[in-house]
PDB file with one MODEL, atoms N, CA, C and O in Angstrom:
MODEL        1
ATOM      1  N   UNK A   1     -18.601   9.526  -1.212  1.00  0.00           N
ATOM      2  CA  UNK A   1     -17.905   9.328   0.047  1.00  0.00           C
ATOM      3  C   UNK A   1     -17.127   8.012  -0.032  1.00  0.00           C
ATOM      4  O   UNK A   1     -17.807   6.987  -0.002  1.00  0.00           O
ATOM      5  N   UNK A   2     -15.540   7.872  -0.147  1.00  0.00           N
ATOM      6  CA  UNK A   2     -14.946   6.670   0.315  1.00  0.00           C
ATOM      7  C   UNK A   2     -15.313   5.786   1.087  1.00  0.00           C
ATOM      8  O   UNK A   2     -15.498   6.174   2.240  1.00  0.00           O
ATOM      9  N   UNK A   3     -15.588   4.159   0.776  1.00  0.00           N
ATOM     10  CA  UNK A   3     -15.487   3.195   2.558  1.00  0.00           C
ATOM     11  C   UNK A   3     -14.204   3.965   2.938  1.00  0.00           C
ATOM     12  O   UNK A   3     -13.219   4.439   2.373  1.00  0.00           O
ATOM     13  N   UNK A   4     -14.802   3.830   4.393  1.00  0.00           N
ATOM     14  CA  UNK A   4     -13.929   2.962   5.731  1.00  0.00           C
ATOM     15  C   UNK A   4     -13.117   1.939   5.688  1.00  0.00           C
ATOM     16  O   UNK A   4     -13.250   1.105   6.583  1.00  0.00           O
ATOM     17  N   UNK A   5     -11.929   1.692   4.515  1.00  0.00           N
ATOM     18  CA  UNK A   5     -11.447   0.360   4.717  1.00  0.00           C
ATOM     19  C   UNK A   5     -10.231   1.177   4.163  1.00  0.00           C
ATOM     20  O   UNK A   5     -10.300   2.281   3.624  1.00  0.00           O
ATOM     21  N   UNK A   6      -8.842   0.259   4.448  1.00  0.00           N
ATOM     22  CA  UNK A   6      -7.150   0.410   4.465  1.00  0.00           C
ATOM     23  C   UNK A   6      -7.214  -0.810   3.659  1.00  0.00           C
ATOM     24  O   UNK A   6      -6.090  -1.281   3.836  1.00  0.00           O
ATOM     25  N   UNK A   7      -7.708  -1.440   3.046  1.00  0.00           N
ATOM     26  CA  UNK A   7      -7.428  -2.524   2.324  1.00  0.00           C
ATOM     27  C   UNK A   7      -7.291  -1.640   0.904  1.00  0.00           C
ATOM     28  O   UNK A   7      -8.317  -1.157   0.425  1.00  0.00           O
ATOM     29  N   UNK A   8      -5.766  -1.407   0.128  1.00  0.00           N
ATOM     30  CA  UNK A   8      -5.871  -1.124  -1.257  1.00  0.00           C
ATOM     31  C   UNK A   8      -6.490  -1.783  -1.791  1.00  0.00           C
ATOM     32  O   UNK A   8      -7.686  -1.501  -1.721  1.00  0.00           O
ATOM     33  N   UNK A   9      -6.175  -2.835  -2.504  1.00  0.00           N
ATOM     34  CA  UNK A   9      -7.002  -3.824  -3.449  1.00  0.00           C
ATOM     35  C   UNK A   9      -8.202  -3.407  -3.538  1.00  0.00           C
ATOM     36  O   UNK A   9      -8.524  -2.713  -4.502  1.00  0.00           O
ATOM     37  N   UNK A  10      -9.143  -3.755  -2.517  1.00  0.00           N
ATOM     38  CA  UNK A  10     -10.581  -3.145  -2.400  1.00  0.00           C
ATOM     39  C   UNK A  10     -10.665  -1.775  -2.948  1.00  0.00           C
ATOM     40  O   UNK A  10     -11.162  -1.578  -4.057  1.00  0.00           O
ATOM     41  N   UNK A  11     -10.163  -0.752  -2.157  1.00  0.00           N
ATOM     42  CA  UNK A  11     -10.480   0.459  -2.579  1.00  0.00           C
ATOM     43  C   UNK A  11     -10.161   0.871  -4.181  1.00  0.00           C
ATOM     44  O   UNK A  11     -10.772   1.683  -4.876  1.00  0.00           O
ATOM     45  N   UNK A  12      -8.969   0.020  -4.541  1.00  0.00           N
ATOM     46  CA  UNK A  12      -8.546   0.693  -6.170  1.00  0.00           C
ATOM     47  C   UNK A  12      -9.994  -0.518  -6.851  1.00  0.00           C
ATOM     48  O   UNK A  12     -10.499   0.161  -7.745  1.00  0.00           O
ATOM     49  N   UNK A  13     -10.469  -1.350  -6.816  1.00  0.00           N
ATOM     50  CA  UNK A  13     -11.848  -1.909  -7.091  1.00  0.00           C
ATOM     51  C   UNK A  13     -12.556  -1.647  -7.279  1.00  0.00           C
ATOM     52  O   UNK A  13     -13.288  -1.736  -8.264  1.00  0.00           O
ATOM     53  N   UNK A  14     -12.629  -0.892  -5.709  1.00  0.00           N
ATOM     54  CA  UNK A  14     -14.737   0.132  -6.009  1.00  0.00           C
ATOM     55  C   UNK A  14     -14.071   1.909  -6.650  1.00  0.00           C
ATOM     56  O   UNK A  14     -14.900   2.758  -6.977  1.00  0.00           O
ATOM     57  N   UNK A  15     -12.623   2.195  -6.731  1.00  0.00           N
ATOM     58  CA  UNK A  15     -12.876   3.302  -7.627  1.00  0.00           C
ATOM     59  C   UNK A  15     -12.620   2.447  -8.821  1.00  0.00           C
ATOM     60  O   UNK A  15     -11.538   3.004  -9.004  1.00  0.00           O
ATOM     61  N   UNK A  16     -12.671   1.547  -9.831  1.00  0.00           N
ATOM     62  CA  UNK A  16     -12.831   0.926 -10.958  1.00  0.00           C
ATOM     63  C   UNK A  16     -11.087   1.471 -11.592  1.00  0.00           C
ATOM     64  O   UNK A  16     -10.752   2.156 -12.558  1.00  0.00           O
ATOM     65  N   UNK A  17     -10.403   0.860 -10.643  1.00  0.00           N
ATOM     66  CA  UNK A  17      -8.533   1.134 -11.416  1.00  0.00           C
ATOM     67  C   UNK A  17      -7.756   0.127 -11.174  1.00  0.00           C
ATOM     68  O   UNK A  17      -6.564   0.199 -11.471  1.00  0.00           O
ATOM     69  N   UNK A  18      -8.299  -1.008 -10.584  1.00  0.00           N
ATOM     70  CA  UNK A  18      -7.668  -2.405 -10.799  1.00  0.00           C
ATOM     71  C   UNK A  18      -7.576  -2.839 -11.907  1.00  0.00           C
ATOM     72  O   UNK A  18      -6.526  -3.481 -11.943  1.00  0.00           O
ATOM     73  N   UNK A  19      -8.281  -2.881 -13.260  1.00  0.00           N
ATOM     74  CA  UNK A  19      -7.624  -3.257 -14.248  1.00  0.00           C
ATOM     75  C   UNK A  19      -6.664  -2.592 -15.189  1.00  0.00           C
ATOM     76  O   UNK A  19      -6.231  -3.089 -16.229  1.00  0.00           O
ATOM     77  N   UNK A  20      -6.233  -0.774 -14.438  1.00  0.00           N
ATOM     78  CA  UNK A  20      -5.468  -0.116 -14.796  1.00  0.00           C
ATOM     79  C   UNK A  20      -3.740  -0.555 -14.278  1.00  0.00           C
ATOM     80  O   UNK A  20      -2.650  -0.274 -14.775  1.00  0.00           O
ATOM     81  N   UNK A  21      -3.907  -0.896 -13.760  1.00  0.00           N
ATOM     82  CA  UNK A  21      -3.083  -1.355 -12.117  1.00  0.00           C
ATOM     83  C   UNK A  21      -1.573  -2.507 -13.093  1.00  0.00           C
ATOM     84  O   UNK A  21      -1.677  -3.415 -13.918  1.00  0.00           O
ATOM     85  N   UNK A  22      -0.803  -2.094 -12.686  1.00  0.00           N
ATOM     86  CA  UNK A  22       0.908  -3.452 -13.292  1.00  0.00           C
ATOM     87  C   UNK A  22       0.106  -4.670 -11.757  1.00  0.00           C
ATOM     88  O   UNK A  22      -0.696  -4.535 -10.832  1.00  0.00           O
ATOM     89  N   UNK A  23       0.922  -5.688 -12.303  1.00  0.00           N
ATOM     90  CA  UNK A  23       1.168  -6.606 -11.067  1.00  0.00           C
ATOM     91  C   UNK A  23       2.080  -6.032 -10.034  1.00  0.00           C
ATOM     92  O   UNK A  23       2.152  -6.116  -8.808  1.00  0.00           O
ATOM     93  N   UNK A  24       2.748  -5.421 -10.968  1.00  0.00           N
ATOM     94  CA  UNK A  24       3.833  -5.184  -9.575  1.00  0.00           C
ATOM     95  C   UNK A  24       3.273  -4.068  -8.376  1.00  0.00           C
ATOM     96  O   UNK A  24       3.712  -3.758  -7.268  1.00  0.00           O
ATOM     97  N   UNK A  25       1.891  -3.560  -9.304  1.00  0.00           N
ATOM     98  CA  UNK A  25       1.097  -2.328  -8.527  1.00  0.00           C
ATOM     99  C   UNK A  25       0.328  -3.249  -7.314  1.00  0.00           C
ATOM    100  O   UNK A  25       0.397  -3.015  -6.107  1.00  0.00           O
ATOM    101  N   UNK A  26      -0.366  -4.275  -7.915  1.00  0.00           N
ATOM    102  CA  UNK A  26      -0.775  -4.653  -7.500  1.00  0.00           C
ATOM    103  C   UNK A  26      -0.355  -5.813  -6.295  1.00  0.00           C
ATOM    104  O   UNK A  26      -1.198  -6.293  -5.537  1.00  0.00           O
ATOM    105  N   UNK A  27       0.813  -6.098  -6.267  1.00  0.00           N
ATOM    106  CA  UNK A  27       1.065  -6.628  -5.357  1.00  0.00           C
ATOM    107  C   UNK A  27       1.936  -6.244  -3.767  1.00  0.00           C
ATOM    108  O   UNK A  27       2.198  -6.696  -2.653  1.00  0.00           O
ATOM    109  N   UNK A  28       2.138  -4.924  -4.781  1.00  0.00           N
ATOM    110  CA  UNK A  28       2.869  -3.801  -3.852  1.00  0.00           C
ATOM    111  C   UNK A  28       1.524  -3.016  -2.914  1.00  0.00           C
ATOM    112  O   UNK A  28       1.713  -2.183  -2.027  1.00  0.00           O
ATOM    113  N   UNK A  29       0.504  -3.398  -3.260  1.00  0.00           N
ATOM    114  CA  UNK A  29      -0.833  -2.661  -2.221  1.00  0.00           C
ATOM    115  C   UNK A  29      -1.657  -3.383  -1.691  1.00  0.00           C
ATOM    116  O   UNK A  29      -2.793  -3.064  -1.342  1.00  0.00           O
ATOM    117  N   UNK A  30      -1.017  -4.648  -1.572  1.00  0.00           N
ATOM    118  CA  UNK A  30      -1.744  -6.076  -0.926  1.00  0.00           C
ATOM    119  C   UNK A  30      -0.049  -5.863  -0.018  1.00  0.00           C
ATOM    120  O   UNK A  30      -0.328  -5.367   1.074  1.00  0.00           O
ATOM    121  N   UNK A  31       1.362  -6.050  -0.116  1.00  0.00           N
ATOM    122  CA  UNK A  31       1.958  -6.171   0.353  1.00  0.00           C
ATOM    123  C   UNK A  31       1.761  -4.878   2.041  1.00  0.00           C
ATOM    124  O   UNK A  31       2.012  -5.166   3.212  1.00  0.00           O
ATOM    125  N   UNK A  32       1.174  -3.346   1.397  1.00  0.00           N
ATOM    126  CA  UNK A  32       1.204  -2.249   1.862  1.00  0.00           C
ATOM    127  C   UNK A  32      -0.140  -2.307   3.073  1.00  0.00           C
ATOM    128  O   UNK A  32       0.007  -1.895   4.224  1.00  0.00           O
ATOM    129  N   UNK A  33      -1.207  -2.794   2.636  1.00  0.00           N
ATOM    130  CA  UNK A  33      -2.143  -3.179   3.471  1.00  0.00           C
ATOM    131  C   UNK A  33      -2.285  -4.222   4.561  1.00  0.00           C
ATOM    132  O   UNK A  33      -2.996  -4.332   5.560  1.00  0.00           O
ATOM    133  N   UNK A  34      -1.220  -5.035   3.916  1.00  0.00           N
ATOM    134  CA  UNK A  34      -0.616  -5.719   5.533  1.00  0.00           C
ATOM    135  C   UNK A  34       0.132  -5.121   6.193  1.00  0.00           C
ATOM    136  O   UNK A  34       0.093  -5.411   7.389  1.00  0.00           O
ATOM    137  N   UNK A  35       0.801  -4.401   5.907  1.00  0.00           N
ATOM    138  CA  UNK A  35       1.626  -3.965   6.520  1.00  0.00           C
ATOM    139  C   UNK A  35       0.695  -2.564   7.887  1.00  0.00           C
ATOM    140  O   UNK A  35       0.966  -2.296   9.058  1.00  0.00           O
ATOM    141  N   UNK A  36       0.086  -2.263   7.352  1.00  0.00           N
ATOM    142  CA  UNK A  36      -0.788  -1.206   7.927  1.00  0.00           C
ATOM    143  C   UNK A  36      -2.034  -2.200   9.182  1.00  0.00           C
ATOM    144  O   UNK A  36      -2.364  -1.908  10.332  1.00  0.00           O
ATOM    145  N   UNK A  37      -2.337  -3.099   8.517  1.00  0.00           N
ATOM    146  CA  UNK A  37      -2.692  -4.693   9.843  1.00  0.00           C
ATOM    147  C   UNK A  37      -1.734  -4.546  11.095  1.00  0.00           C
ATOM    148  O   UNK A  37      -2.089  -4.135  12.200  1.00  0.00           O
ATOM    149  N   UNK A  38      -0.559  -4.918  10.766  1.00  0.00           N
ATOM    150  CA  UNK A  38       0.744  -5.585  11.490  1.00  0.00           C
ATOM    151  C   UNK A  38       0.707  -4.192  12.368  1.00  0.00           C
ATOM    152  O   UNK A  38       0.729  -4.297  13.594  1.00  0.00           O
ATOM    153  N   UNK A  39       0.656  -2.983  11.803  1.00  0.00           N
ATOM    154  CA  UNK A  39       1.242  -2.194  12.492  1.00  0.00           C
ATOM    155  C   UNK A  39       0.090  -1.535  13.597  1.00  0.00           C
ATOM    156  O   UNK A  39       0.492  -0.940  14.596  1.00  0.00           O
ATOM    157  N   UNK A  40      -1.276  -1.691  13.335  1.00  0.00           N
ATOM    158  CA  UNK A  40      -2.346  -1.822  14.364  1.00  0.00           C
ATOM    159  C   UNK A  40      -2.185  -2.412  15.534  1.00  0.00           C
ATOM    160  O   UNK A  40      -2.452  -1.782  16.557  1.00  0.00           O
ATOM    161  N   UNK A  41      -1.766  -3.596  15.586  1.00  0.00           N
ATOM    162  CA  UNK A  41      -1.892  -4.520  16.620  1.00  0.00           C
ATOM    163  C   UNK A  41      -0.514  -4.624  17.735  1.00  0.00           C
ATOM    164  O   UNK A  41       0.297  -5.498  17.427  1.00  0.00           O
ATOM    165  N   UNK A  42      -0.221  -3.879  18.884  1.00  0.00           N
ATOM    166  CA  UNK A  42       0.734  -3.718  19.350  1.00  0.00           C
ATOM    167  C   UNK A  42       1.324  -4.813  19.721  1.00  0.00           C
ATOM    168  O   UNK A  42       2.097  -4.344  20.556  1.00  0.00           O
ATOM    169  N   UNK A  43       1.589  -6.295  19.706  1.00  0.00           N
ATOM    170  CA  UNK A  43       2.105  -7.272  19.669  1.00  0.00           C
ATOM    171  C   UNK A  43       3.116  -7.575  18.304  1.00  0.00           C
ATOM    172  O   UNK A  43       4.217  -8.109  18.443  1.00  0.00           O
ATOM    173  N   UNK A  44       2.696  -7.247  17.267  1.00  0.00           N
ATOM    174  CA  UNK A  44       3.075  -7.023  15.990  1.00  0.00           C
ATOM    175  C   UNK A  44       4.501  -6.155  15.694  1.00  0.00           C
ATOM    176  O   UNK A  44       5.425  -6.526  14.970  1.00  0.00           O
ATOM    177  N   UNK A  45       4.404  -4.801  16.519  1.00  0.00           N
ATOM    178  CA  UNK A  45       5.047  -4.079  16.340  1.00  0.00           C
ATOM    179  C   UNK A  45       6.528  -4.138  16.167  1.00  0.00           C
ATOM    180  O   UNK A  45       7.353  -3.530  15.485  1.00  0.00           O
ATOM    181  N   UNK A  46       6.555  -5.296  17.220  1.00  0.00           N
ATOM    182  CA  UNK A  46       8.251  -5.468  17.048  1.00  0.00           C
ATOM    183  C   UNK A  46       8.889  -6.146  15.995  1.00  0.00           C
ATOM    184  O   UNK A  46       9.949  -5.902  15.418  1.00  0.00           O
ATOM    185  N   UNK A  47       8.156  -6.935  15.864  1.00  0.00           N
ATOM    186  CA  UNK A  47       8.450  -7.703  14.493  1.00  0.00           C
ATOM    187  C   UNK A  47       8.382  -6.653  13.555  1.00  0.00           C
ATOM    188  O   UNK A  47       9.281  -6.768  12.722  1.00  0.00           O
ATOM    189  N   UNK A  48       7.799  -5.864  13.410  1.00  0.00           N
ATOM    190  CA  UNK A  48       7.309  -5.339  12.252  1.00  0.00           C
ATOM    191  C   UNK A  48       8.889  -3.971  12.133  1.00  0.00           C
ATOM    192  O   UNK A  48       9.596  -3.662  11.174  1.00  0.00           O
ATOM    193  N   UNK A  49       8.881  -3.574  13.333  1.00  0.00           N
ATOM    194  CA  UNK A  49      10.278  -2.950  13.730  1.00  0.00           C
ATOM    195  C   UNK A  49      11.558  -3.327  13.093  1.00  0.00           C
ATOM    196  O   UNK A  49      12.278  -2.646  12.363  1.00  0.00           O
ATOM    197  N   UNK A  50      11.743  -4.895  13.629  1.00  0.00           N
ATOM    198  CA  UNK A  50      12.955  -5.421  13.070  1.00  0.00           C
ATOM    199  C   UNK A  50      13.030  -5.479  11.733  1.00  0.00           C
ATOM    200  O   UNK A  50      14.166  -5.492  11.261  1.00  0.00           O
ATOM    201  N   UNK A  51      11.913  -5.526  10.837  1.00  0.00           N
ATOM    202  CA  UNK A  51      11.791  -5.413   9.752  1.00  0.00           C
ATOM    203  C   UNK A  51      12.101  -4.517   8.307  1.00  0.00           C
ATOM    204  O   UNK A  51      12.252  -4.865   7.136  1.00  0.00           O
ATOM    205  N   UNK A  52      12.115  -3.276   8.957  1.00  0.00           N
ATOM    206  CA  UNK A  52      12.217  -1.981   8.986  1.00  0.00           C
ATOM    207  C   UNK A  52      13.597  -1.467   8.883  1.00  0.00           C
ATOM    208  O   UNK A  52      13.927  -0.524   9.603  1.00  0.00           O
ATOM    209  N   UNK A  53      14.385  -1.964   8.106  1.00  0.00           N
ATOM    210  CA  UNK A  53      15.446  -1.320   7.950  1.00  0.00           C
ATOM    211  C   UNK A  53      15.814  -0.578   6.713  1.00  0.00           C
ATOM    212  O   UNK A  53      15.050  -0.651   5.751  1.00  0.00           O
ATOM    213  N   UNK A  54      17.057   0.228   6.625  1.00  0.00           N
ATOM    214  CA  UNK A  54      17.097   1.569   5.992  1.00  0.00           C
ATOM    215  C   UNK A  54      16.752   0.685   4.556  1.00  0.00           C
ATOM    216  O   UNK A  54      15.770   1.168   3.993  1.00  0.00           O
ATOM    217  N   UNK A  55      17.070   0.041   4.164  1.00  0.00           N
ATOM    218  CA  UNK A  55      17.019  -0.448   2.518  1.00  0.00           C
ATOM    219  C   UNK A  55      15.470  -0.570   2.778  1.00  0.00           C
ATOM    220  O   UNK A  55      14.639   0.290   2.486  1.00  0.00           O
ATOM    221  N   UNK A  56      15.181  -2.007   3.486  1.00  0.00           N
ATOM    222  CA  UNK A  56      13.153  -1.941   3.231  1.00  0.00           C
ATOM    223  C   UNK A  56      12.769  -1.006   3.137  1.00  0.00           C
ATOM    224  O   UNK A  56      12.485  -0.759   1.965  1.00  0.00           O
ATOM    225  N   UNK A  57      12.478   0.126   4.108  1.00  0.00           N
ATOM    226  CA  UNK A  57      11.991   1.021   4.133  1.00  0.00           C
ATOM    227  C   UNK A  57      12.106   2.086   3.095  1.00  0.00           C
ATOM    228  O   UNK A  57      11.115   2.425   2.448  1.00  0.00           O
ATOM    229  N   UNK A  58      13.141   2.562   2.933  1.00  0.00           N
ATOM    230  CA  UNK A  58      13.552   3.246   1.508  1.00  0.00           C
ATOM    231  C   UNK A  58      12.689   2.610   0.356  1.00  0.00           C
ATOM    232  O   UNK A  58      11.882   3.393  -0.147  1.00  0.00           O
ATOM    233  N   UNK A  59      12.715   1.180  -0.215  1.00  0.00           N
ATOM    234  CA  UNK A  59      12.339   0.545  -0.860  1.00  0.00           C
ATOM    235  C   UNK A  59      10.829   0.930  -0.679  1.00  0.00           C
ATOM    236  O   UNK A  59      10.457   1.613  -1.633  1.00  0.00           O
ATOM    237  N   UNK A  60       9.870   0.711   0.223  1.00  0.00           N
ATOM    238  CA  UNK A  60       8.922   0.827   0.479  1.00  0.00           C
ATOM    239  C   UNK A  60       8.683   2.790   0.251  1.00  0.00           C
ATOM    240  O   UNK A  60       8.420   3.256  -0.858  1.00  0.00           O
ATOM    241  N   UNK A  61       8.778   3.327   1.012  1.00  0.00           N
ATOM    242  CA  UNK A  61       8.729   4.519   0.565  1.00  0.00           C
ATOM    243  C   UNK A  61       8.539   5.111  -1.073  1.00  0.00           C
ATOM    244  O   UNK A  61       7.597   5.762  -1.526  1.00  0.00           O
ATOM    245  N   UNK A  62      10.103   4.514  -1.947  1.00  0.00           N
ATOM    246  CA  UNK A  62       9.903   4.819  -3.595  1.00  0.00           C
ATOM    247  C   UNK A  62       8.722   3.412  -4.122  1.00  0.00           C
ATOM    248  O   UNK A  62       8.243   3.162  -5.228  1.00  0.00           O
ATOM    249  N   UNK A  63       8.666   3.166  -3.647  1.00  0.00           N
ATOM    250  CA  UNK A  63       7.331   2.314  -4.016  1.00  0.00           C
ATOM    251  C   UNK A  63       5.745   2.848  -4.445  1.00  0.00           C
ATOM    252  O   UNK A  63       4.999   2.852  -5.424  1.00  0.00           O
ATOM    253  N   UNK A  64       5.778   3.414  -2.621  1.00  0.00           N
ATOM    254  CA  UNK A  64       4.586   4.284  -2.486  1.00  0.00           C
ATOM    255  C   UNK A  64       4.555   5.478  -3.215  1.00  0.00           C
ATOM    256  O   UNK A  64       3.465   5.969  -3.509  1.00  0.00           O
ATOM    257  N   UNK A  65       5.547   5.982  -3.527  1.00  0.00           N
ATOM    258  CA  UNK A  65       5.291   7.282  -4.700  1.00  0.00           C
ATOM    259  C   UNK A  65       5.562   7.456  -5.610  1.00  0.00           C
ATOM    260  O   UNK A  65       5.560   8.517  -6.234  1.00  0.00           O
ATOM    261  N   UNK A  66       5.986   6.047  -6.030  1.00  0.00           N
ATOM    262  CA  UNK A  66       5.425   5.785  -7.514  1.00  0.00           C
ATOM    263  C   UNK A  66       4.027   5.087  -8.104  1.00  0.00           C
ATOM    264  O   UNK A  66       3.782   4.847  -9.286  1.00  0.00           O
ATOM    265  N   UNK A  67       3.079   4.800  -6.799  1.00  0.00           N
ATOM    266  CA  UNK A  67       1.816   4.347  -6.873  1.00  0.00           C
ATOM    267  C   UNK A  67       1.020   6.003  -6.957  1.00  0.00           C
ATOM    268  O   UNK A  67       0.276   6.506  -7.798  1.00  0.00           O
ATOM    269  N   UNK A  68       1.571   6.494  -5.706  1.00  0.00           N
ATOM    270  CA  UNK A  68       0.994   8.041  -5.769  1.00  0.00           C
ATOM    271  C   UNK A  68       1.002   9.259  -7.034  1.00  0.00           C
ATOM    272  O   UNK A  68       0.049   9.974  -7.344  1.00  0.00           O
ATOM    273  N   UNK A  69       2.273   9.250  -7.602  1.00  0.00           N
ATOM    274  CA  UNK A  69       1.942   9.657  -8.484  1.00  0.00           C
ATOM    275  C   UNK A  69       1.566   9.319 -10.036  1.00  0.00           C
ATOM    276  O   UNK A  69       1.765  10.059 -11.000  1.00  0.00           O
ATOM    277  N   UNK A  70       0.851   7.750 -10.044  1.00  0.00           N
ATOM    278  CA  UNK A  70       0.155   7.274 -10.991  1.00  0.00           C
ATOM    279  C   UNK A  70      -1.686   7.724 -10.513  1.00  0.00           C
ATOM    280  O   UNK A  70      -2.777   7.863 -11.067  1.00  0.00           O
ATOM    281  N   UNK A  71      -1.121   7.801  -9.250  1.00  0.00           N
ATOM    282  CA  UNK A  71      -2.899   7.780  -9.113  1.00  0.00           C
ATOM    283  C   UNK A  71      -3.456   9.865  -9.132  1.00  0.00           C
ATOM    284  O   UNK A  71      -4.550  10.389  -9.341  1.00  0.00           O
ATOM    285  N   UNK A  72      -2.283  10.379  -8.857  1.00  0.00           N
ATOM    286  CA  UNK A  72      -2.346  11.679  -9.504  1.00  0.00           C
ATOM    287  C   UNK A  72      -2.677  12.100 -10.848  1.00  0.00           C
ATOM    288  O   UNK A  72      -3.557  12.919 -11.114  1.00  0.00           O
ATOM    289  N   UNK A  73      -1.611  11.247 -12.051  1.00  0.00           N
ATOM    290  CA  UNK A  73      -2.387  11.020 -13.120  1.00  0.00           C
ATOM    291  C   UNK A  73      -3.409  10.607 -13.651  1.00  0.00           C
ATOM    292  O   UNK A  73      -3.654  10.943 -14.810  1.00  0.00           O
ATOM    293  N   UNK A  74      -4.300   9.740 -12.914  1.00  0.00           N
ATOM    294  CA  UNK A  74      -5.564   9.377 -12.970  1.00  0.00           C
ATOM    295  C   UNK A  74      -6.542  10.705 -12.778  1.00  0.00           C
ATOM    296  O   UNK A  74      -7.562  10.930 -13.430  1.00  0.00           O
ATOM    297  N   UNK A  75      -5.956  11.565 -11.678  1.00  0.00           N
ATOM    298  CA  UNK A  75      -6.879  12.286 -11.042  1.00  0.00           C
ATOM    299  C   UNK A  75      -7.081  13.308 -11.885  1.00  0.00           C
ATOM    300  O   UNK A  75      -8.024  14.001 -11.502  1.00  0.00           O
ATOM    301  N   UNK A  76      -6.432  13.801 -13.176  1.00  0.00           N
ATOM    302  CA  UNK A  76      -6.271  15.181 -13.420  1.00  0.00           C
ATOM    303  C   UNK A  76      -7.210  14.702 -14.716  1.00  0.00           C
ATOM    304  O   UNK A  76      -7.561  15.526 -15.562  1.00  0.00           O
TER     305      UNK A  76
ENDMDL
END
């Protein structure tokens, strides 16, 4: 059974794939887990809004699925 936690770092840890992990993996799922903080807390939001434009976001998006489908390859 997975923790209960949105913190990547942690979770790629206790499944033992942090030392599989680029820096750039790794800093892209410390960057991603704040971001998932910020967006909890409805004070946050706007900031987090303005933030959010078509390039970040795009950026962020091919980010995330190029983490996803490394961790697909793990899985098979």
């Amino acid at each position: 059974m997975p923790p209960k936690k949105h913190d990547l770092m942690a979770l790629a840890k206790k499944a033992g794939l942090i030392s599989e992990t680029t820096k750039e993996q790794r800093d892209f799922m410390r960057r991603l887990s704040i971001y998932y903080i910020e967006t909890r807390y409805p004070e946050e939001k706007e900031a987090m809004r303005a933030k959010c434009t078509r390039d970040f976001t795009g950026d962020i998006l091919r980010q995330t699925e190029e983490v996803l489908l490394w961790l697909q390859e793990k899985l098979k």
